[in-house]
N, C-alpha and C positions, 0 to 999 in steps of 0.2 A: 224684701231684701234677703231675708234668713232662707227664704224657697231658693232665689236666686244663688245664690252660695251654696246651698247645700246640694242645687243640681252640677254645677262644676265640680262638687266637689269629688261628687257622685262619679261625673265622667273621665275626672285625672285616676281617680283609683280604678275602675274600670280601663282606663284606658295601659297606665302600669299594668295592671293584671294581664293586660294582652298580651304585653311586648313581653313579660314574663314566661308568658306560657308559648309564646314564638320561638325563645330561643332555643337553637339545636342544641342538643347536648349528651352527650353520655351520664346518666341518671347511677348507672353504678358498672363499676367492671370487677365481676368475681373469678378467677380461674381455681381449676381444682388440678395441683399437678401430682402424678401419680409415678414414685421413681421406682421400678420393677427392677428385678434382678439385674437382668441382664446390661442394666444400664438406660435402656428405654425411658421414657419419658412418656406420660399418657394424658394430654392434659385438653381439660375442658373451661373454653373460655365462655361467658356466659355477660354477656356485652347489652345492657337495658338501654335503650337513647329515645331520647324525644323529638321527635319527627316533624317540622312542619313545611315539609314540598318545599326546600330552598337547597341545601344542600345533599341532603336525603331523599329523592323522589324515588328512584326505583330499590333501593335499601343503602349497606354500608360496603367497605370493603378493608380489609386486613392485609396487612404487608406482614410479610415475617423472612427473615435474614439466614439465608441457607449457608454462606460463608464466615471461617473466623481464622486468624491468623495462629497454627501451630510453635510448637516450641522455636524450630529452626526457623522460623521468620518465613516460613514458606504457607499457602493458603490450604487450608481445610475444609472439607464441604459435610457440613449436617444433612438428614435426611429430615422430608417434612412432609406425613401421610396423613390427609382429611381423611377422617371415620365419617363424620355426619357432618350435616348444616343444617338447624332448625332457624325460624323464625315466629315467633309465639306459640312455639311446643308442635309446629306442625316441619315437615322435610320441607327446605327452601332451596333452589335453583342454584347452582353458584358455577363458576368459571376459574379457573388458572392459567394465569397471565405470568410469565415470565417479568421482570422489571430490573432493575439495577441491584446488582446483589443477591437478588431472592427472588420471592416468590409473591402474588398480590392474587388470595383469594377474593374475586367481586360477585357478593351475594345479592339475589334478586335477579329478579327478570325486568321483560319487556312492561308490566303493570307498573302505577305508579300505587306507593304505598299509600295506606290512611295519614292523615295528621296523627300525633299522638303517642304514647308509649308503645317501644315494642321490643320484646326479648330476641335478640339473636345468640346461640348457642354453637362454638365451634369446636369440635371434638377432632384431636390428631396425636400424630403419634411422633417422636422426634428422638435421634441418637446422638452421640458420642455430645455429651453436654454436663456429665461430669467429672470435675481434674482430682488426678489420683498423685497427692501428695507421699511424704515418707509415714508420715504422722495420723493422716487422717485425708479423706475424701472428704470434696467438695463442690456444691451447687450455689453459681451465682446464677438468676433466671431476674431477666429483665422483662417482669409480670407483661406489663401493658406496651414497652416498646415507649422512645421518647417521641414517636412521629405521630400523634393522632391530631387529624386537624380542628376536635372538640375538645372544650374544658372535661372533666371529668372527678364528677361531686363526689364518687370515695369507689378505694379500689380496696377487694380483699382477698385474700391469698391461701392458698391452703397447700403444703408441700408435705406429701406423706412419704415416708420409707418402707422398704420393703419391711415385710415379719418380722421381729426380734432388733430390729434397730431403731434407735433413737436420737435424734441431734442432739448434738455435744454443744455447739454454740449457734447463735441464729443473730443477723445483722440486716439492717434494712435504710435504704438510702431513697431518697425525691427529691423531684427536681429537673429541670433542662438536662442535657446532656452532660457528665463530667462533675453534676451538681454531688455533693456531700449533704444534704438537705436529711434531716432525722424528722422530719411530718410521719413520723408510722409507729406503731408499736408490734410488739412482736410475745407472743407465748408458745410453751411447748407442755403438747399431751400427750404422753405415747409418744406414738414412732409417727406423729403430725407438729407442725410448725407451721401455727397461723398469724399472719401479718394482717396488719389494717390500716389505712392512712388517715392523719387525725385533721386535713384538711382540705382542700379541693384544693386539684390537680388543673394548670392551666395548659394551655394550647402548646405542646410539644415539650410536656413535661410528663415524668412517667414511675413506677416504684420497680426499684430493684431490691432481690430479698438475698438471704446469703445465710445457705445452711450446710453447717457444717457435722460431717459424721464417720464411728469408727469406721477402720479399716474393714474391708472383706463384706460392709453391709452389702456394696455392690458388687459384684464378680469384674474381675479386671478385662481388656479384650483379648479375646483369644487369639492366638499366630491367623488363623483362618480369619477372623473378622477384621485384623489388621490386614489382612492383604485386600480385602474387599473395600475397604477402606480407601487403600493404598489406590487402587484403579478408579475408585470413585474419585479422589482426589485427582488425579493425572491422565483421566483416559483423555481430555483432548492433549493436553501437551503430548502425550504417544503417538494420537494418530498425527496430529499437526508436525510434531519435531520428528519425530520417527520417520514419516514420511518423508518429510524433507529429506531426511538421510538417506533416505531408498531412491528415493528421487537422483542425488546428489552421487549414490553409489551408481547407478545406472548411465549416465549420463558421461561418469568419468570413467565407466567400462567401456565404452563405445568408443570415446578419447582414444582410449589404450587401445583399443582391438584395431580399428580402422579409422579413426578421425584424425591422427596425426601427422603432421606434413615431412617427406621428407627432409634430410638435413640437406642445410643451402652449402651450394657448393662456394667452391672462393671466385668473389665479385671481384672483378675489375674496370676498367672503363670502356665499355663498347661504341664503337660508331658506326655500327650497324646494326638495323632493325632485328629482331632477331625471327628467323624461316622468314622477310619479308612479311610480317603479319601488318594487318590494316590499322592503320589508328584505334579504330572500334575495338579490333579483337585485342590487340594489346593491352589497350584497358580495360577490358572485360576479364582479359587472364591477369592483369594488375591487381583486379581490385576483387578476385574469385566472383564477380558478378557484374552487375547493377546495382551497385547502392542507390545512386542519385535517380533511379528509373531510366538510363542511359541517356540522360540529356547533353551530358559534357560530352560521351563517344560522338552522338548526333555532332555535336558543334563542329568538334574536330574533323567533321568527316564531310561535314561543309565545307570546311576549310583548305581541306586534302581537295575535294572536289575542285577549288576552285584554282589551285596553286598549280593542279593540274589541266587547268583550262576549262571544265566543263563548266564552269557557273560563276559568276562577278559577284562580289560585297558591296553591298553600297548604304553607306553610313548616313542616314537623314534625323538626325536628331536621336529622339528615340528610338527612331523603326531602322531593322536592319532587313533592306529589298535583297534580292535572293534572284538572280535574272540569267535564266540557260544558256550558252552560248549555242555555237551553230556547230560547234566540237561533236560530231555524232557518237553514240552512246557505245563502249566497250563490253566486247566479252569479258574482256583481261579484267575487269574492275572488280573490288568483292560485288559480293552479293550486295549488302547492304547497300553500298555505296551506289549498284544500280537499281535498287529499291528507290531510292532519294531523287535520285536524277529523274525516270518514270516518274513519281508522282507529281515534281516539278512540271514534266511535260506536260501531263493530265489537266494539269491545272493553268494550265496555259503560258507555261514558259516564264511563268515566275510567283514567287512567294514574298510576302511582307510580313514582320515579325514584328509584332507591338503589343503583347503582354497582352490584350485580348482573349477571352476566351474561344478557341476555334475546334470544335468536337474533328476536324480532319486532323489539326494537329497532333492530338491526343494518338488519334488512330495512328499516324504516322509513326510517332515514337512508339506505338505497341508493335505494330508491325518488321520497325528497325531493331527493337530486343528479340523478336521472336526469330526472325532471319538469324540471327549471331549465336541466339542459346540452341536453333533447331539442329546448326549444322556442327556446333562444338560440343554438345550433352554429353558428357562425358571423358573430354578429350583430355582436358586439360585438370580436371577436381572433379568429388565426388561430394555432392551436398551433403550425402544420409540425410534428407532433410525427411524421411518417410519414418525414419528411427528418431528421429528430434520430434518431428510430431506427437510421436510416440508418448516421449516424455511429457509433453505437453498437455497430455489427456489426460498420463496420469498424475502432471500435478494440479490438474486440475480437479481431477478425482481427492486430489489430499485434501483438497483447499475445500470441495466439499463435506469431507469427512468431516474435516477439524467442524463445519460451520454447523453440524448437525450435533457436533459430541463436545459442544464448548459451555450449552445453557444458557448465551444468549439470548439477547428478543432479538426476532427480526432482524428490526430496524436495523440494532445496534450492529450485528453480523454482517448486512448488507455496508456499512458504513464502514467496518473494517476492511472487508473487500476491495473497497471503493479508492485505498488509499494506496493498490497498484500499480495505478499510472505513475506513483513518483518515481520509485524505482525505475519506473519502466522510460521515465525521463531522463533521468540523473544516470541512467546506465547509456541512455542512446549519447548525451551530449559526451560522456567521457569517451565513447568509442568515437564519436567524429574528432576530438582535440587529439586521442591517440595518432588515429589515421594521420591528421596534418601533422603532426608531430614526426609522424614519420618520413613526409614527404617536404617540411621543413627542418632545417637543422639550425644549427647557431643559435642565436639569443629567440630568435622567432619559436623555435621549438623549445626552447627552454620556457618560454613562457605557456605556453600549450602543455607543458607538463605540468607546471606550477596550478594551471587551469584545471585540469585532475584531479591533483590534488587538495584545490579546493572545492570541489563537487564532492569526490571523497568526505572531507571533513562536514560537507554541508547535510548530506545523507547520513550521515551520523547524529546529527544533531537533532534534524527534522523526524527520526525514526525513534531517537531518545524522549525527545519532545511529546508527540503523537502518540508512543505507545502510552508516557506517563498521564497523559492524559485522558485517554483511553480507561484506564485502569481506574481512575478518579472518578469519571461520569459515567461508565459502563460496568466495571467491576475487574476479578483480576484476571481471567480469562481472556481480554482483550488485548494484552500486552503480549501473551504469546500468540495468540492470531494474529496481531501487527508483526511479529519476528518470520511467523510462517511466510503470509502471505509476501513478503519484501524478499526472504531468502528464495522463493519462488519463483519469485520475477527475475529475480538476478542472477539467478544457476542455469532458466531457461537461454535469458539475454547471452549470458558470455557463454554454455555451451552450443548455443545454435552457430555461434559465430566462431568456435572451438571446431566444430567437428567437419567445417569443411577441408576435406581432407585431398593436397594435390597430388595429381597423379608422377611415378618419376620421369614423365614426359614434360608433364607443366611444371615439373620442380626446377628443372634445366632450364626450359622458357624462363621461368622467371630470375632466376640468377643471371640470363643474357639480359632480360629487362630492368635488374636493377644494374647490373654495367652502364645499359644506355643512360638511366636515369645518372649515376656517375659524372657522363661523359655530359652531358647537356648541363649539372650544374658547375663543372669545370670553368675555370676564370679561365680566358683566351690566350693566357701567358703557358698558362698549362698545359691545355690542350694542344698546343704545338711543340710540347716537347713530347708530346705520345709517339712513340715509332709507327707509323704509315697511318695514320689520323690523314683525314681527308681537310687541306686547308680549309677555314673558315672562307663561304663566299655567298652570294646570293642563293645563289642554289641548292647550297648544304643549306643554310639557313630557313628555307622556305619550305623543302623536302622533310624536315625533323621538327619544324612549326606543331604540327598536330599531332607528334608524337609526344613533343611537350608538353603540350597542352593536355592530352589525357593523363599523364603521368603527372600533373600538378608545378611542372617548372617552368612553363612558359615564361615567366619573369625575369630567372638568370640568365635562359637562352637568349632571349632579346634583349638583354642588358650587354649578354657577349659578343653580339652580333652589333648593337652599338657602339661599343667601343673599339670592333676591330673596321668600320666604318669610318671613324674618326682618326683612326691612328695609319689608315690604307690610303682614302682618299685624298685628291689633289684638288678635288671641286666639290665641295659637301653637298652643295646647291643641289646638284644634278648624278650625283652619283646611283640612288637607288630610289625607285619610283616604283610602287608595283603595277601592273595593267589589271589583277582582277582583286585590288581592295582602292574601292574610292573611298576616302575620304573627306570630311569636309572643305573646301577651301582653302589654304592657308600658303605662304610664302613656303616656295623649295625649302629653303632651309630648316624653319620649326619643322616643318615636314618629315625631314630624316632624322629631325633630332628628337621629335617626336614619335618617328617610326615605332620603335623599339615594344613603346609603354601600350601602342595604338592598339600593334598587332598583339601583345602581350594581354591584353584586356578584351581583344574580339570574343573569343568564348565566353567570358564573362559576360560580354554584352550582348552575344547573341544568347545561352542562356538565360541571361534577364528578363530577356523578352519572351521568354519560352516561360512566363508566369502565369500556367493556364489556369481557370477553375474546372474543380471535377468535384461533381455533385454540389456546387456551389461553395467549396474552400478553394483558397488557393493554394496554389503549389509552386515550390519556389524549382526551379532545375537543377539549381545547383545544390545543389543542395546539400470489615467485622470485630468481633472483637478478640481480645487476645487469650493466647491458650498456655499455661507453665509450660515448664519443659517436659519434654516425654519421659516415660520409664526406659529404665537402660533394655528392656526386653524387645524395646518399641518405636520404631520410628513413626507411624502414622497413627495410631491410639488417639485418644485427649492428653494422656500424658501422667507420669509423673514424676516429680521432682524429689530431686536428694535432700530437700530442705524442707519448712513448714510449709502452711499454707500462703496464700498472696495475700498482697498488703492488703490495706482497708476498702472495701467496697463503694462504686460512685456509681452514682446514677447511668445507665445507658449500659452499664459494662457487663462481661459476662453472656449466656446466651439467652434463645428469645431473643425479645426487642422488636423492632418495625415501629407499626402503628397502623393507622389507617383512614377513614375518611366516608363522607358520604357522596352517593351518585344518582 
């Protein structure tokens, strides 16, 4: 029985001794920091852990915090130069890796380490890390950093001054982050001040020391080191803001030189097309292009086609058929419009439109924009789209600059980037609610403003939002890369669409085009007090249909033509029938009273159907820590202040810091 117990008992303590000697751990953390003249920092960390292939397999790795926030609340960047990496007194492999905030030297290679004890030794060199008071200079150095993801059985410390100086006072804090923890003791020899911690250090706890000494021990920074400083602190915001500005000045030089459109002359209400131009090209010099990829001009011009006999509508539910008449094909026709007609023929004398995807149709509408842009390029506006491009390279070039000169990781840069499409969103919806805005008026339009406005407010928000966020998980570099990239997007959007610039041929055109528009949303009481205004009748009505219709007022027009319908006729039943739009079934009567919303909505519904895919989307037609305040000689320095030193020292604060981990 005493055999039997005393082999158990054998195997618990053996077995404790395992898990004992399993656990990873940092065994001890010594740094030796060495404060030179100039302010430099020369310190050797000297890091023992015990290794057993769990967390530790190919060695350890060190974070350390390149950023701290200066006197004016703006961000400051320390420098942080590896001398050596040893690993058991021999040179060990190591990598720098960019991370959040700083910097993550990871030591070791592709081998995996022994079990066991092993000395890793990190030698570097680090600046502007101490604050220059009225009274006396100071180093708070946060030894080990509160992030190590091992306990750590005792740390010690050694902070020497240059020649002939001595600390005046020394303080030392442990603990989590913010902790006020006094586990350490602290003495002074000479011009050294060594700290010790009186008890072990747990998972993301860490010693900060706090030495204090006269004046002049260190040389202050010089005007030349503060401007080096100065660019280290700000050279992305430069290239990133700067740019923008150059961007921003380019782009409204261009405005000024050539992108701006004559002044409109005085509109009034016209009831004539103006030069006779085509549905298509009306809208085309309407709207300086194709916005919509010219499916609305297409519609219209179907419509013209058929009002003019050459082609019937016919309304089957969904599908809008397309069927050639025996009306043989004209010289006198645009182009376009005998483009449409030929391919009708081609295709055998008619078309069916049902939102299907059909690669002729596609072809169709490229070929009806290219007819209209080949024989107008230049007639009517001037894109400069070759000098927009322009810009576009080079802000693209900025946006590179900033992502090379910010000290992000990657990822992180890539991810800033990534959040151009909002802009690029939130700028395309406000310019289509403008456009309707423009070609709605009254409460309709009032609300298309109010719509702006709220897209406005929401781009604000989401850009507030994003950057702050940014800033938190990335660092603070990210919040001016979120302002670049967004001012980028938005100077391109609204000056691409700024610098189409009309010529004073197409400046006329379009002042006789906004007459007509005028004239077609005129209420029919009005319209007939115009002096030689052509009475409202079938045939004005059907002749200015697809003028309407690209100009976006289809709806008042056949609201006015219904009600001078109603207020003309003696037989509503039978007063107006068209012979080239069927549609479906229904009593004379709903018919005319009908009319109006039928013909009013054709585009639209031919349109609708015009929802092809291309390349498989659809397309719709219509479509750190903190720093005192500076010396008055100094704005980018470490600083110093007209008053004592800072309050009492806490865990985490001051520079150093990070932590680190095994890999």
């Amino acid at each position: 029985m005493q055999s039997f117990l005393l082999r158990w008992t054998l195997v618990l303590v053996l077995g404790f001794s395992a898990t004992a000697r399993a656990e990873e751990t940092i065994r001890s953390f010594d740094s030796d920091i060495q404060i030179q003249k100039t302010g430099i920092l020369a310190v050797t960390e000297t890091i023992t852990v015990n290794a057993e292939g769990d967390r530790i397999r190919h060695g350890i790795y060190r974070d350390f915090p390149l950023y701290f926030e200066k006197a004016d609340k703006r961000v400051g960047k320390v420098s942080f130069d590896i001398l050596s990496v040893e690993r058991d007194g021999a040179r060990e492999h190591w990598t720098a890796e960019t991370i959040v905030g700083g910097t993550r030297i990871r030591i070791g290679g592709g081998d995996i380490v022994a079990p066991g004890k092993h000395v890793y030794r990190i030698a570097y060199l680090t600046d502007r890390q101490i604050r220059f008071w009225r009274d006396v200079d100071q180093l708070v150095w946060n030894v080990t950093g509160d992030g190590w993801q091992f306990p750590i059985e005792v740390v010690t410390a050694r902070v020497t001054l240059p020649d002939g100086g001595q600390p005046t006072n020394v303080g030392a804090s442990t603990g989590p982050r913010g902790a006020a923890g006094r586990d350490a003791v602290a003495e002074i020899s000479g011009n050294t001040a060594t700290f010790r911690t009186t008890k072990p250090l747990g998972i993301l706890e860490g010693l900060t020391v706090d030495v204090q000494m006269p004046k002049d021990v260190v040389d202050l920074p010089s005007i030349p080191q503060e401007k080096t400083w100065w660019w280290r602190d700000n050279l992305a915001m430069v290239v990133g803001q700067g740019g923008m500005a150059a961007v921003f000045v380019y782009f409204l030089a261009i405005w000024l030189l050539i992108g701006r459109d004559p002044k409109p002359g005085v509109i009034f209400p016209q009831w004539r097309v103006p030069d006779e131009l085509s549905p298509a090209l009306l809208g085309y010099v309407d709207e300086n292009g194709f916005p919509d990829g010219g499916w609305n001009a297409l519609a219209a011009s179907l419509i013209d086609l058929a009002v003019k006999g050459y082609v019937t509508l016919q309304s089957l539910g969904n599908v809008v058929k397309i069927k050639q008449t025996a009306k043989p094909l004209s010289d006198a026709l645009p182009s376009e419009q005998q483009l449409l007609l030929q391919s009708i023929q081609d295709w055998g004398g008619s078309l069916s439109l049902n939102g299907a995807y059909a690669p002729r149709i596609v072809a169709l509408g490229e070929n009806f924009r290219a007819v209209i842009e080949g024989e107008n390029a230049g007639r009517f506006y001037q894109s400069n789209r070759e000098l927009s491009v322009l810009g576009l390279v080079v802000s693209l070039g900025v946006a590179i600059g900033w992502a090379f000169s910010s000290g992000l990781r990657g990822a992180d840069t890539v991810m800033v980037l990534l959040t151009a499409p909002i802009p690029l969103l939130l700028g395309w919806l406000s310019k289509v609610f403008l456009k309707a805005r423009q070609r709605r008026g009254g409460a309709l339009g009032l609300i298309y403003l109010i719509l702006v406005i709220v897209i406005a407010l929401s781009g604000i928000v989401a850009f507030g939002a994003i950057a702050s966020e940014f800033t938190i998980s990335m660092g603070p570099d990210a919040a001016n890369g979120t302002l670049v990239v967004w001012g980028l997007a938005l100077l391109n959007q609204i000056f691409f669409a700024l610098n189409h610039a009309t010529s004073k041929f197409g400046r006329e055109i379009k002042d006789r085009i906004a007459g007509l528009r005028m004239y077609l949303n005129l209420a029919e009481k009005d319209r007939m007090n115009l002096e030689g205004a052509e009475p409202m009748s079938p045939s004005l009505f059907e002749a200015l249909l697809p003028y309407a219709i690209v100009l976006g007022v289809e709806k008042p027009w056949s609201q006015s033509f219904e009600a001078w319908i109603g207020a003309s006729a003696t037989e509503p039943e039978a007063t107006y029938v068209p012979l080239w739009y069927l549609g479906q079934p229904t009593r004379i009567r709903v018919e005319i009273i009908t009319l109006g919303a039928s013909l009013g909505s054709a585009m639209a519904t031919i349109a609708s159907d015009f929802k092809l895919e291309e390349a498989g989307a659809p397309m719709a037609v219509r479509a750190p820590a903190s720093e005192p305040a500076n010396r008055t000689s100094s704005s980018s320095g470490s600083g110093a202040s007209s008053g004592s030193s800072g309050s009492e020292t806490s865990s985490g604060s001051g520079g150093g810091g990070g932590g680190g981990g095994g890999w």
